[in-house]
C-alpha positions as CSV (number, residue, x, y, z in Angstrom):
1,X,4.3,13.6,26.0
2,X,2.6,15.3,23.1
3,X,-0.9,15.6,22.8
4,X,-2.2,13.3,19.7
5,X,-5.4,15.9,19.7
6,X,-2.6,18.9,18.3
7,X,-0.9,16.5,15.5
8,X,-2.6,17.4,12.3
9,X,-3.2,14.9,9.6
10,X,-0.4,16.0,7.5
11,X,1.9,15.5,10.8
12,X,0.9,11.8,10.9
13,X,1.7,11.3,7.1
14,X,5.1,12.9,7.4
15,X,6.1,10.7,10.6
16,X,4.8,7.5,8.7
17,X,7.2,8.5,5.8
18,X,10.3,9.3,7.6
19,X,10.1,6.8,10.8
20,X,7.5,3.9,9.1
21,X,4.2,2.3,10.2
22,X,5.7,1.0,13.6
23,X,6.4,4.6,14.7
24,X,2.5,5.5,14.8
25,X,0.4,4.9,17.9
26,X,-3.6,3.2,16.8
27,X,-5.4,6.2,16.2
28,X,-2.3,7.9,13.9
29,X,-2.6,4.7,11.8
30,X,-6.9,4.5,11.8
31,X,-6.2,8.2,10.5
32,X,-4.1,7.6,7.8
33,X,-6.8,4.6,6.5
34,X,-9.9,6.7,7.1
35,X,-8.1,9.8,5.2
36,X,-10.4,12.8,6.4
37,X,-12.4,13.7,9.2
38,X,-15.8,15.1,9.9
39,X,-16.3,18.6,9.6
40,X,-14.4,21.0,12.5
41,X,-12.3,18.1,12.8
42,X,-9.0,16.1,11.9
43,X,-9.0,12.1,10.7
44,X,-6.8,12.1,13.8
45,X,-9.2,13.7,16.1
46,X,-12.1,11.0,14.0
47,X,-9.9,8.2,14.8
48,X,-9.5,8.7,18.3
49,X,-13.5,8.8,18.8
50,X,-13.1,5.2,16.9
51,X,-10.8,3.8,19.0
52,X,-12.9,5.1,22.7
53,X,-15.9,3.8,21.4
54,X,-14.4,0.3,21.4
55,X,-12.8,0.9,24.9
56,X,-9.4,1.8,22.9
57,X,-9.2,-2.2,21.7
58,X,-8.8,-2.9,18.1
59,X,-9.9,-6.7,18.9
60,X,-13.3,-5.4,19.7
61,X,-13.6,-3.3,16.8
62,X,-12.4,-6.1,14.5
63,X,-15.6,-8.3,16.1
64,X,-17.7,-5.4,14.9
65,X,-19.4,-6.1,11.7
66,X,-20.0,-3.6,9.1
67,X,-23.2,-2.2,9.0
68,X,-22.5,-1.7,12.9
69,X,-19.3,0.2,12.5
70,X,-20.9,2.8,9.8
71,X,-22.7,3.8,12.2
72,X,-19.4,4.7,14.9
73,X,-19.5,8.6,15.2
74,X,-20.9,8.7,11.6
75,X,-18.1,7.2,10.3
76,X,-19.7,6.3,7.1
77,X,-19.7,3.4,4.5
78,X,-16.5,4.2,2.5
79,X,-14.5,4.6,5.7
80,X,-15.8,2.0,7.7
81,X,-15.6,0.0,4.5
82,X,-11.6,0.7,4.2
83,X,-11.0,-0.6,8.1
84,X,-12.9,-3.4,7.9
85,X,-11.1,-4.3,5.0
86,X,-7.7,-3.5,6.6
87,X,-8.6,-5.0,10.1
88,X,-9.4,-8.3,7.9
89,X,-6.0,-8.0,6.1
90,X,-4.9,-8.5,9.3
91,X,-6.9,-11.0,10.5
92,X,-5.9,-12.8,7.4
93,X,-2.3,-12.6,7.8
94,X,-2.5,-14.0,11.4
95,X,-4.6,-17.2,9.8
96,X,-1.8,-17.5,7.4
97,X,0.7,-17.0,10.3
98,X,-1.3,-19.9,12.8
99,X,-1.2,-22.8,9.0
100,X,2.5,-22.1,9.3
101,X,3.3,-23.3,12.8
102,X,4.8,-26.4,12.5
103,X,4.8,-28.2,15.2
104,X,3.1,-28.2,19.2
105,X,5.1,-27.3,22.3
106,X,2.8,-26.0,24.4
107,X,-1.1,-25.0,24.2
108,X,-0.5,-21.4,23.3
109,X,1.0,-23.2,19.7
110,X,-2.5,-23.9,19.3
111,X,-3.9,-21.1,20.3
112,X,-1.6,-19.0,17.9
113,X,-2.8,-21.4,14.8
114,X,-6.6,-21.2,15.8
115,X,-7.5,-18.1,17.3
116,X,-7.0,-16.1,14.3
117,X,-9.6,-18.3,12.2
118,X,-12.4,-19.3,15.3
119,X,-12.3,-16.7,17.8
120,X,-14.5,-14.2,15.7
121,X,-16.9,-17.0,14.0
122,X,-20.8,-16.9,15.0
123,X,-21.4,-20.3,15.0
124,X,-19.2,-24.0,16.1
125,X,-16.3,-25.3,14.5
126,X,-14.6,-28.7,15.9
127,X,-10.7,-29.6,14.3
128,X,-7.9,-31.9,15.1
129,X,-4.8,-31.6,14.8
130,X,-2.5,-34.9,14.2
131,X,1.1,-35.0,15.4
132,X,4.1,-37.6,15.2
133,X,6.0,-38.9,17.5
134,X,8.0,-35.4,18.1
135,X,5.2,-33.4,18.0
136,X,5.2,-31.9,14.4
137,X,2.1,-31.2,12.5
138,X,0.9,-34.2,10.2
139,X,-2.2,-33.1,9.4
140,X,-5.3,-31.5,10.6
141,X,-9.1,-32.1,10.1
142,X,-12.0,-30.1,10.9
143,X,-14.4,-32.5,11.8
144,X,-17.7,-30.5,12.0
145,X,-19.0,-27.0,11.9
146,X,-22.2,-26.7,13.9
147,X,-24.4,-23.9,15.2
148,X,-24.0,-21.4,17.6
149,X,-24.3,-23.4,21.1
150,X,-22.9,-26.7,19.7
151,X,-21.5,-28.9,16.9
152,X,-22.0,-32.8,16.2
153,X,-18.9,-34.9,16.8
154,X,-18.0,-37.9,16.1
155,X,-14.8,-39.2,18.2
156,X,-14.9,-42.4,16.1
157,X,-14.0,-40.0,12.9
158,X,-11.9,-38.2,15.1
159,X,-9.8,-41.4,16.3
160,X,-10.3,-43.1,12.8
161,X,-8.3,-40.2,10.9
162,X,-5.3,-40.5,13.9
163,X,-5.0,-44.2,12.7
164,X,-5.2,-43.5,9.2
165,X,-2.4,-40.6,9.3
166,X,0.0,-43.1,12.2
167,X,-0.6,-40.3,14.2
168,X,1.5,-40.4,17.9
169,X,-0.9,-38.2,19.0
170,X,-3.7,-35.4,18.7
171,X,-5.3,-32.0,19.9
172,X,-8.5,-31.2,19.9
173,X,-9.8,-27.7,19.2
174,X,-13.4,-26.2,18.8
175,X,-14.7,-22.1,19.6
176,X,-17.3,-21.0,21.4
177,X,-18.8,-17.9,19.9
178,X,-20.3,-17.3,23.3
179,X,-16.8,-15.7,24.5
180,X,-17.2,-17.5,27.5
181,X,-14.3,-20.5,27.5
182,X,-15.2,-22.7,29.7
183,X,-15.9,-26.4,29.2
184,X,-19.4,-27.5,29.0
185,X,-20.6,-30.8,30.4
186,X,-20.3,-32.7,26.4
187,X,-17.4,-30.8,26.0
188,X,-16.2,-32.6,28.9
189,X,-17.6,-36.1,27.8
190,X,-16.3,-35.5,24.5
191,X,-12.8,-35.5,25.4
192,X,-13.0,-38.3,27.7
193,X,-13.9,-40.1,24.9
194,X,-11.6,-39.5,22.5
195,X,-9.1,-39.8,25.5
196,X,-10.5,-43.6,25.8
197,X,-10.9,-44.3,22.3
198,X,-7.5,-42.8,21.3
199,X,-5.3,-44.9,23.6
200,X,-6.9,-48.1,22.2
201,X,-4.6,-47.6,19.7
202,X,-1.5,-46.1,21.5
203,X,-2.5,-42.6,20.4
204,X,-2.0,-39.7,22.9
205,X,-5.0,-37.2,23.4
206,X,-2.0,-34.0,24.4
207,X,-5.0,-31.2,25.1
208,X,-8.2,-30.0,24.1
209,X,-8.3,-26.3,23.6
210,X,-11.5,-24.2,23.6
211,X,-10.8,-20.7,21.9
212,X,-12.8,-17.7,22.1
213,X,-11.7,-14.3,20.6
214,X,-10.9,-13.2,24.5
215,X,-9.4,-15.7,26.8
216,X,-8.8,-19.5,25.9
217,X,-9.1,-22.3,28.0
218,X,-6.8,-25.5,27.8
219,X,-8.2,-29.1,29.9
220,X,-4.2,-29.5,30.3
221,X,-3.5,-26.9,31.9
222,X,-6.6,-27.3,34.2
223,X,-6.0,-31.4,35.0
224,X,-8.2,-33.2,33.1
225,X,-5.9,-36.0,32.1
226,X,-4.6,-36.1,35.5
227,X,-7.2,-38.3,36.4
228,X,-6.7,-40.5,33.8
229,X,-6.1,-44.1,35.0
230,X,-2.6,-45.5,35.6
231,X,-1.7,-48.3,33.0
C-alpha cells in the first residue's frame, strides 16, 4: 500500500481527474478543498493532521463549529471556511435525502430522515411523523423546539393533528443534543401518553425514536409497547 505522506498535491488532482472523487481516500479529498498546505508541507500532509485530530472521523469534525476548527493545526479562516461549507453541503444533501423517504419500514427509515437535520442541533426538537394505513408518509409536524435538556410537548396537539390528517398511525421523533440516547423518565411518560391518547381513536403509536448525532435509540426495538395492555 502506498504511503499517502509521498503522494504530492498535484498526484491527488491527477487521480481525481482520471479515476473521479470516489477514488480518493478522506484526507486526498480535504486536500483538494483546503488547496495548499503550511509551509515545509503538502495540503495532503495538512489534511491528514485534520483528519487525526478528529480521531480520523469526518462526523466529529462536521460537529465542530467554525471558530473551533480555525484553530486545527492552524488551519486558518479561509480553509476552515471552505470545509465547513463543504461538510454542510453534505449535511444538506443528506436532509434533502431523509424529506424524500417515503414511507416507514423499520426505525432506521426514521433515523435516515432525521438524523441528518437533529443529530448536530444544540438544543430540542420534538416531530411527528403521520402514516396511512400502509405506512407511507402523510405528513409530518414538528411540534416544539425547546432547549438544550428538554422541549414542551403537548400529546393532545400531537394526537389532534393524527386525527385531523386520518392518520393509521404515527412516530414520534425528538434529539438529544446531549449524545447520550437513552430515554429519560418524561420521555418515557410522554410516549405512554400518546400511546394511550392515540388508540382512543384507533391510531397506532409504531416507535418513538430518540436521535443523537452518534448512536440512536428506538422504544420498539427495546419493548416498550410490549407491555401495552391486551384489547
Amino acid at each position: 500500500m502506498r504511503d499517502i505522506s509521498s503522494v504530492t498535491d498535484k498526484q491527488v488532482r491527477e487521480k481525481l481527474v482520471a479515476q473521479g472523487p470516489s477514488a480518493l481516500s478522506d484526507a486526498e479529498l480535504l486536500s483538494i478543498l483546503l488547496r495548499d498546505g503550511d509551509a515545509g508541507d503538502s495540503a495532503v500532509g495538512l489534511a491528514e493532521r485534520l483528519l487525526a485530530h478528529f480521531g480520523g472521523s469526518l462526523a466529529r469534525m462536521e460537529r465542530c463549529d467554525l471558530p473551533a476548527l480555525r484553530m486545527v493545526g492552524g488551519l486558518g479562516i479561509r480553509r476552515a471556511a471552505t470545509v465547513a461549507a463543504a461538510l454542510e453541503l453534505g449535511r444538506r444533501l443528506r436532509i434533502e435525502e431523509g424529506q424524500q423517504i417515503d414511507s416507514v419500514r423499520t426505525d432506521q427509515d426514521i433515523v435516515a430522515m432525521f438524523q441528518p437535520q437533529l443529530g448536530a442541533l444544540p438544543y430540542e426538537e420534538f416531530w411527528a411523523v403521520y402514516l396511512n394505513a400502509s405506512n407511507r408518509v402523510i405528513d409530518r409536524m414538528r411540534v416544539s423546539q425547546g432547549g438544550v435538556s428538554a422541549t414542551v410537548v403537548d400529546h393532545r396537539l400531537i394526537v389532534k393533528r393524527a386525527v385531523e390528517k386520518l392518520a393509521n398511525a404515527l412516530v414520534l421523533v425528538h434529539n438529544h443534543p446531549s449524545g447520550n440516547e437513552l430515554p429519560s423518565d418524561e420521555d418515557k411518560a410522554l410516549t405512554g401518553r400518546v400511546d394511550l391518547a392515540a388508540s382512543l381513536f384507533d391510531i397506532t403509536l409504531l416507535d418513538h425514536i430518540i436521535v443523537t448525532a452518534g448512536p440512536c435509540y428506538s422504544f420498539r426495538s427495546h419493548g416498550f409497547f410490549d407491555k401495552r395492555p391486551n384489547p
